[in-house]
N, C-alpha and C positions, 0 to 999 in steps of 0.2 A: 514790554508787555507783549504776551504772545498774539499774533495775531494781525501787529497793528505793522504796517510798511508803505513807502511810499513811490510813486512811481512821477515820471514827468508829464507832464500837460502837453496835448496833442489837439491836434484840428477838431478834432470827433467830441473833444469834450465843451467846445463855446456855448452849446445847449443848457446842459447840464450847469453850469458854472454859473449863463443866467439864470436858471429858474433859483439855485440856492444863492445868490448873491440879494435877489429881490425878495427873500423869506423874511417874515417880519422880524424872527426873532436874529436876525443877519443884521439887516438893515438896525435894528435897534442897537446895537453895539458896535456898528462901522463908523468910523472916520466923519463920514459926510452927512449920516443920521438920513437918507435918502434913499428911494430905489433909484434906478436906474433905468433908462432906456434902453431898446434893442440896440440902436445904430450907434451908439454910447460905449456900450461894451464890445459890440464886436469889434469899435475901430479898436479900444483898449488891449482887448485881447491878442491881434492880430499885430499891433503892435509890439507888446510885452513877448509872444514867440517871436519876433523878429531880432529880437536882443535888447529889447530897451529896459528890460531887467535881468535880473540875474537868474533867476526861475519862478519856477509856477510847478508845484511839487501837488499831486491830487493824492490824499489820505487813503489809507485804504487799511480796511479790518476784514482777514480772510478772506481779500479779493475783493472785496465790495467798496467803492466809494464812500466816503463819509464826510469830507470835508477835501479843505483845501489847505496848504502853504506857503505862503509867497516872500519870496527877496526882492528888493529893489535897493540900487546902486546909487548908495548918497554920496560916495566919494572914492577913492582907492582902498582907503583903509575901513571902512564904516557902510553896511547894509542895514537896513532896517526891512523890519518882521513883521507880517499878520499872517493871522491863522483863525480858522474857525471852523466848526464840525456845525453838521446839519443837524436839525432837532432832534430827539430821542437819542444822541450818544456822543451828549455832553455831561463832567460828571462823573465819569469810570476811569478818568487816566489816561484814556487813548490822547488826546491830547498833549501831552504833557511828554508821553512817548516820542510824538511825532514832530515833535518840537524838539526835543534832543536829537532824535535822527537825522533833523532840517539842520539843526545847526553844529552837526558832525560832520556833515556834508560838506556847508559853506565854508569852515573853518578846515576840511580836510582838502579842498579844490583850492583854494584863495587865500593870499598873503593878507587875507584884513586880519584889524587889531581888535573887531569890536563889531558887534552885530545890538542896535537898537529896536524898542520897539516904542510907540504912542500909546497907551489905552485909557480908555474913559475911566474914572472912580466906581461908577456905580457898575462896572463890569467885573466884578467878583470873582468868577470862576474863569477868567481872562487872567487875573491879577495872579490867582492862586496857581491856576499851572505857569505863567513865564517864573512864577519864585523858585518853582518846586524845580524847573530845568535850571536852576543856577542864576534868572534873569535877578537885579537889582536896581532898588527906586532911586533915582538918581535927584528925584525932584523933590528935595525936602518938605518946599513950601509951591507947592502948585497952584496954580490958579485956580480959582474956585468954579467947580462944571467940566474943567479944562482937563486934555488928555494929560496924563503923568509917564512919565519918558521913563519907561526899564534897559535896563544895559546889562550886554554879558561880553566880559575882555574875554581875550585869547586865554591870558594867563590865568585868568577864574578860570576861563575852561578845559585848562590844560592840569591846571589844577585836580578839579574834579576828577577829569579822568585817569589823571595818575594816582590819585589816593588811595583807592583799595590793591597798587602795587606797592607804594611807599608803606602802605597800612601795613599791609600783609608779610612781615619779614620769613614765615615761613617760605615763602616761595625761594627767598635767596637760599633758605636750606634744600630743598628739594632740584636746585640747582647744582648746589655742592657736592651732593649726594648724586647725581644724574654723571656729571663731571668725572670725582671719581670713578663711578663705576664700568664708565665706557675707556675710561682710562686704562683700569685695569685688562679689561676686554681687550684693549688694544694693545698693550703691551705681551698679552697671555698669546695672543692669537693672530697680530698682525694684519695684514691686506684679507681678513676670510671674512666669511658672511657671518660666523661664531661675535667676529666682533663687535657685530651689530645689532648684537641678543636675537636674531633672527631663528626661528624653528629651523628655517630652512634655507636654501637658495628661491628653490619654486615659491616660495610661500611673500619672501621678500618680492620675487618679479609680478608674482602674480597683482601685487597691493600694487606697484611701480605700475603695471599695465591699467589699473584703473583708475589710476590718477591721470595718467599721459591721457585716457577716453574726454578729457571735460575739454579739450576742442582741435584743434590740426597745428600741432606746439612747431612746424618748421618754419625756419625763418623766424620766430617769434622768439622774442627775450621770454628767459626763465627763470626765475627763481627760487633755489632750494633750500627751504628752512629744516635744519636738524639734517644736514646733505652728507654727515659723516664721511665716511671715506671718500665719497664721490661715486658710490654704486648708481644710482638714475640715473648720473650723466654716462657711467660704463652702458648703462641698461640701455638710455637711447641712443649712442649710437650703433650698437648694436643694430636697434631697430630700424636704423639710417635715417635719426629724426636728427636733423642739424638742428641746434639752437643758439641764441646768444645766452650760456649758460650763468649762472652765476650760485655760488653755493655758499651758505653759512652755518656755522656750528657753532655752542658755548664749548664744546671740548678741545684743548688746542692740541692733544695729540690723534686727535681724528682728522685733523687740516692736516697735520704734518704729513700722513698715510698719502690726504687726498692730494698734495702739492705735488708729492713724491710719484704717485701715479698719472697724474694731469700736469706736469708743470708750467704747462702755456695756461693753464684754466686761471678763473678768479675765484679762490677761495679766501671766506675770512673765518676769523674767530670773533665771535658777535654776541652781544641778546639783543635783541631786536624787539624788546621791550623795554629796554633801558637806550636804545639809541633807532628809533623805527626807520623802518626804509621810505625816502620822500613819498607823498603822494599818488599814486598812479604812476610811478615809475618804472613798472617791468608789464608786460601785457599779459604773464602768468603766474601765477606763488604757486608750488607745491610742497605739500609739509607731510613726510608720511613716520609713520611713530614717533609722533611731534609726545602725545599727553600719558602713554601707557605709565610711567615712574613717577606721575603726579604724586601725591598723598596729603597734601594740604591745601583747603579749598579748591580741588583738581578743578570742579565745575567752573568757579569766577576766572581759576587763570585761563579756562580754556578759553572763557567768553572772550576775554580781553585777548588773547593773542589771537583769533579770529576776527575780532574787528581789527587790531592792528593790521595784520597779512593781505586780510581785504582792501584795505585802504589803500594800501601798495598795488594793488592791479589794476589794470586799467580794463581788462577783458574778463579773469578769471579767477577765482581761486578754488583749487583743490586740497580735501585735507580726511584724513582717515582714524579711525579711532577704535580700540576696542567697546565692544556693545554688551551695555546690561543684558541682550536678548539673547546673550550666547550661554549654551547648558552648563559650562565649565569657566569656572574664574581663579586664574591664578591668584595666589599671596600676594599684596604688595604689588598687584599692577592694576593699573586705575579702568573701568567699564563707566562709558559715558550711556547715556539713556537714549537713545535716536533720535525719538518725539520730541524730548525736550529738546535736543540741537536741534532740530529742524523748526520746533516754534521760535528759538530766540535768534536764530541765525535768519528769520525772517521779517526782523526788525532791520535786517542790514542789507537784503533783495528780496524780492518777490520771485527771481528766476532763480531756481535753484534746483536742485537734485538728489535723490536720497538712493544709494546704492546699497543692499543689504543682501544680497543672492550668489558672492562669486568666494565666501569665508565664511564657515560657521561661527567665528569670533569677533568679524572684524566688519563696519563697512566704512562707506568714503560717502564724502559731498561734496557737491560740485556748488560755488555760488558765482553766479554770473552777474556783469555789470548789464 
């Protein structure tokens, strides 16, 4: 849902966190059915940032607080979950958002197998969004009054999130089709920038210069999605940007170029939607004419391969895109809409970047961890 993201819990917010944890309509559906003391929660608080949970995630719709998130560490394998939104914006779904986001999060940092929650019966619209994120009743025959235990496996949730790839076989055409063409390209044309469907040289470096802009890539691992020949890693050192590079492409006669030009470099032949890169494992992704050849559901694959990329960084991700906002649109190459990337790419950070001023056709965003 546009709008809705979430950020971590900080010293500055223990105020704030008592006045809505002690709201009636809070307290009526928590755990303990009680408010709380001052001296109660701040020891709580101060605890829970010291490490004695997993997180403490503060909601947030267009930057404004709304609610809260919370993890706690029932075992290795098994966290359990609350959440609640303040009065006036429970109801619209934000919820339900930011609970998939929470437990994208905990399932994309941590080997658990399984995230639970508790919640009372008579708490309805509790019940309604952990369903609606995938959550299930585990308690057939609950106690009567008594909290009823919801459960989301890994595998439910790995599930869900592979389904509209698995759904979607048009994508493996749009792959095939991507495949060939660069093939061809590369067979036509060799080590040139032609065979990168690129207008130009200047036009290719200039997209490459404002990718490298999203933070100081030296020393820093790199990751290049759609890295074709290996033109960025030519471009940066050029620039005399050292990095620990690493480059993947679905075309295997575009590695073969990039082997042949790099042969000390790491190149693979990959989808990295069919096999993702761990966790926060490179401290940058860059992906530059990653979606132009889309033509089938271009928008969903775009979503999904930008949450996948991001999830892979640990500091950054950059990624650029032809834009609806440009006067001219070629045949058959895909124009994403800005706005809407920038609202749904803000269910995944709140720090982020929208570049539209250095291409009349093209711009870039930066999403920061």
């Amino acid at each position: 849902m546009q709008g809705v993201s979430l950020r971590g819990a900080g010293p500055e917010d223990v105020e704030t966190l008592f006045r809505w944890r002690n709201l009636p309509e809070v307290v009526a559906v928590g755990g303990t059915n009680r408010p709380v003391a001052w001296e109660e929660h701040r020891q709580w608080f101060h605890e829970f940032l010291s490490g004695r949970g997993y997180a403490l995630r503060i909601i947030l719709l267009d930057g404004e607080p709304i609610g809260q998130v919370r993890f706690d560490r029932r075992d290795h394998e098994v966290l359990s979950v609350s959440i609640y939104l303040i009065p006036g914006r429970t109801g619209r779904g934000y919820g339900v958002t930011a609970l998939e986001l929470a437990c994208r999060e905990a399932f994309g940092d941590l080997a658990i197998e399984r995230i639970e929650a508790c919640i009372l019966p008579h708490n309805s619209r509790s019940v309604s969004a952990f369903r609606k994120a995938g959550f299930v009743n585990t308690d057939p025959d609950p106690v009567e009054a008594g909290p009823v235990r919801y459960l989301l496996s890994r595998s439910r949730f790995e599930a869900q999130n592979a389904g509209a790839l698995e759904s979607n076989q048009s994508w493996a055409e749009d792959d095939r089709r991507t495949i060939d063409h660069f093939t061809g390209l590369a067979v036509a044309h060799g080590a040139a920038v032609r065979a990168l469907d690129w207008g130009s040289r200047e036009s290719q470096e200039l997209r490459f210069a404002k990718l490298a802009q999203i933070g100081d890539l030296r020393g820093e691992s790199v990751l290049d999605i759609g890295c074709g020949q290996g033109d960025l890693l030519a471009w940066l050192r050029e620039q005399h940007i050292e990095t620990e590079y690493r480059g993947i492409d679905i075309t295997p006669a575009m590695i073969d170029i990039a082997k042949r030009r790099f042969p000390a470099q790491d190149f693979l032949v990959g989808d990295v939607l069919k096999q993702p890169p761990p966790p926060r494992s490179v401290d940058y992704v860059l992906a530059s004419g990653l979606f132009y050849l889309r033509r089938n559901d271009p928008t969903s694959f775009m979503k999904t391969m930008i949450w996948t990329l991001f999830r892979a960084c640990r500091k950054g991700l950059a990624f650029n895109s032809l834009s609806t906002w440009s006067h001219t649109h070629d045949a058959n190459e895909f124009h994403a809409d800005p706005a809407d990337v920038i609202g749904w790419c803000r269910e995944l950070t709140s720090r982020l970047v929208l570049l539209h001023d250095y291409h009349p056709r093209d711009f870039s965003v930066y999403l920061y961890r």
